[in-house]
ChimeraX commands (.cxc) that place a marker at each C-alpha (Angstrom):
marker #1 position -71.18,-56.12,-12.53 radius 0.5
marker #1 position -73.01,-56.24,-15.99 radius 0.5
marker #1 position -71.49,-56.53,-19.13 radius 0.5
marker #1 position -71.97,-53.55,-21.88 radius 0.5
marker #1 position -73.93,-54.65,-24.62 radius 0.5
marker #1 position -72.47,-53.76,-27.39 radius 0.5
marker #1 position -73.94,-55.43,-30.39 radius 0.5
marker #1 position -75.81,-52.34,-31.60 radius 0.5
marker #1 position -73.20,-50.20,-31.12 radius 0.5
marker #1 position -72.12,-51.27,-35.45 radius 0.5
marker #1 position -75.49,-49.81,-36.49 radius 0.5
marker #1 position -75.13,-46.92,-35.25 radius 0.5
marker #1 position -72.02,-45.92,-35.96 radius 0.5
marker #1 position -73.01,-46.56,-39.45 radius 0.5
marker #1 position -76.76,-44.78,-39.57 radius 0.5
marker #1 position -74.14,-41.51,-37.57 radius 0.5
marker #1 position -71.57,-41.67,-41.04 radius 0.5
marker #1 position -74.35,-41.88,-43.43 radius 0.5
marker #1 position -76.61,-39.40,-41.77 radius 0.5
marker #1 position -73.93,-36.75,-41.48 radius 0.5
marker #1 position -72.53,-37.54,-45.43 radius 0.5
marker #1 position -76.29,-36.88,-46.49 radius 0.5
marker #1 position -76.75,-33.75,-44.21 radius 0.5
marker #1 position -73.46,-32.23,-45.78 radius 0.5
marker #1 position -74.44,-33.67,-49.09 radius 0.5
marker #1 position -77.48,-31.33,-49.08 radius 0.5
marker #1 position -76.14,-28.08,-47.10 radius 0.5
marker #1 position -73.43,-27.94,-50.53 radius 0.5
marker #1 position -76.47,-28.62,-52.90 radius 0.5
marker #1 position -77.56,-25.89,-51.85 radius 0.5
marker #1 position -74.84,-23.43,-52.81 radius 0.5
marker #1 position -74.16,-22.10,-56.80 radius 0.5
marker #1 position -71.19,-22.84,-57.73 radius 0.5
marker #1 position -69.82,-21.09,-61.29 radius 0.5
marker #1 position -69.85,-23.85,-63.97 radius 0.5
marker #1 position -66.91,-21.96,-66.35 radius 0.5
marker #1 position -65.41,-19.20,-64.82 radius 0.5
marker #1 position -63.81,-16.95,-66.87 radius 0.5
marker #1 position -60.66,-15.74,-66.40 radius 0.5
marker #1 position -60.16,-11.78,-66.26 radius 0.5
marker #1 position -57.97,-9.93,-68.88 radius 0.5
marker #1 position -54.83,-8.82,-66.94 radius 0.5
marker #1 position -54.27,-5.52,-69.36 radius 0.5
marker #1 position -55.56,-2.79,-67.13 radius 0.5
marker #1 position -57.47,-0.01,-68.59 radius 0.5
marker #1 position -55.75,2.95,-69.14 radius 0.5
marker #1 position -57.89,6.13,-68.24 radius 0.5
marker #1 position -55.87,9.04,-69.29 radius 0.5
marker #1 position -56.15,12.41,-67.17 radius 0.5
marker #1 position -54.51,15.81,-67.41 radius 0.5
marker #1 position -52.01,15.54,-64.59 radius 0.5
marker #1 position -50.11,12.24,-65.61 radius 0.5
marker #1 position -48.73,13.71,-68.75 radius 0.5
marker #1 position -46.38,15.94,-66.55 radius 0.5
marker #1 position -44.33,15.97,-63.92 radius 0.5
marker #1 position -45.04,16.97,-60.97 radius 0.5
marker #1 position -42.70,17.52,-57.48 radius 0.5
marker #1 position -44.39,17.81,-53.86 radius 0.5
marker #1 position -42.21,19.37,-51.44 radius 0.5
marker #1 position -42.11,18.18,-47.89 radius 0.5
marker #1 position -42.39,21.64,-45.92 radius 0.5
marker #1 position -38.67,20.40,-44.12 radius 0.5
marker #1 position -37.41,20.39,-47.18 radius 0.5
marker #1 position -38.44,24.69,-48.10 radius 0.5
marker #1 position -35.49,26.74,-48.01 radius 0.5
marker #1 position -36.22,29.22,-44.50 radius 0.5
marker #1 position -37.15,31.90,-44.42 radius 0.5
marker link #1:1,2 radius 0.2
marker link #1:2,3 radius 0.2
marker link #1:3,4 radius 0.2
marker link #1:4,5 radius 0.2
marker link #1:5,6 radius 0.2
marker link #1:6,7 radius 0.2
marker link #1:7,8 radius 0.2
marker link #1:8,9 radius 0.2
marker link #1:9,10 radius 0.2
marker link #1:10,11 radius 0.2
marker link #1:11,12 radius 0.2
marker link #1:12,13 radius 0.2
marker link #1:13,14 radius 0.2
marker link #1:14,15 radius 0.2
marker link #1:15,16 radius 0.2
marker link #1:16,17 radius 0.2
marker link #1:17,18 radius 0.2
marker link #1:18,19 radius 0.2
marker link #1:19,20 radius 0.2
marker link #1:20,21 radius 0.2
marker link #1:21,22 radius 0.2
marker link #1:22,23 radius 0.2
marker link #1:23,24 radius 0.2
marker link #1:24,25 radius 0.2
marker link #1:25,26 radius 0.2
marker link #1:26,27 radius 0.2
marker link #1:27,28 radius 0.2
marker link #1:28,29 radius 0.2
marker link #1:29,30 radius 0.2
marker link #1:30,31 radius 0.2
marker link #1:31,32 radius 0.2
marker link #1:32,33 radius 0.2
marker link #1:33,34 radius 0.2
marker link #1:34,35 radius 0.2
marker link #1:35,36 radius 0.2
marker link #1:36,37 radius 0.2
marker link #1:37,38 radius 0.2
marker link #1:38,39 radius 0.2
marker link #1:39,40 radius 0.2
marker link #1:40,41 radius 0.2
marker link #1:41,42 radius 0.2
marker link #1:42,43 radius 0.2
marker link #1:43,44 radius 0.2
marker link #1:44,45 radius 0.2
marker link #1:45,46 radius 0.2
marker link #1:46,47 radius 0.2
marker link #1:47,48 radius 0.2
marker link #1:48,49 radius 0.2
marker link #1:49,50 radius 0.2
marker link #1:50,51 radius 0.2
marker link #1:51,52 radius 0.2
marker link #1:52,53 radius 0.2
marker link #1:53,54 radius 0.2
marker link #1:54,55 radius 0.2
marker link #1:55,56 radius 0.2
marker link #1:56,57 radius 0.2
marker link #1:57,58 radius 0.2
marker link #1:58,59 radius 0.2
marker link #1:59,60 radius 0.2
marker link #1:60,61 radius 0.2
marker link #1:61,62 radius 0.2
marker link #1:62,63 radius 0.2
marker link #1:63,64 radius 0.2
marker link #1:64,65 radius 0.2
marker link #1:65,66 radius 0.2
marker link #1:66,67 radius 0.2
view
């Protein structure tokens, strides 16, 4: 039975690793990153409108006295 020959089996390993380091390499080139980002201001705007200066009560129609 012949024996495997494996004395190229080193190269190629190697040429695989640095063939798929320089195909990532180049697919996340490829993508904008932001340099700085800047962090938001946590203090929410407040938007004022007529109907959250009062209070106001919805009744469940279980809760109506019968009639």
């Amino acid at each position: 039975m012949p024996q495997l020959d494996t004395s190229t089996w080193f190269i190629t390993i190697v040429s695989m690793i640095m063939t798929l380091f320089i195909v990532f390499q180049l697919k996340l080139s490829n993508h904008l990153y932001p340099s700085n980002p800047e962090p938001k201001s946590s203090t929410p705007l407040k938007q004022s409108a007529p109907w959250e200066k009062k209070w106001t009560k919805i009744y469940s129609p279980l809760s109506l006295p019968q009639q």
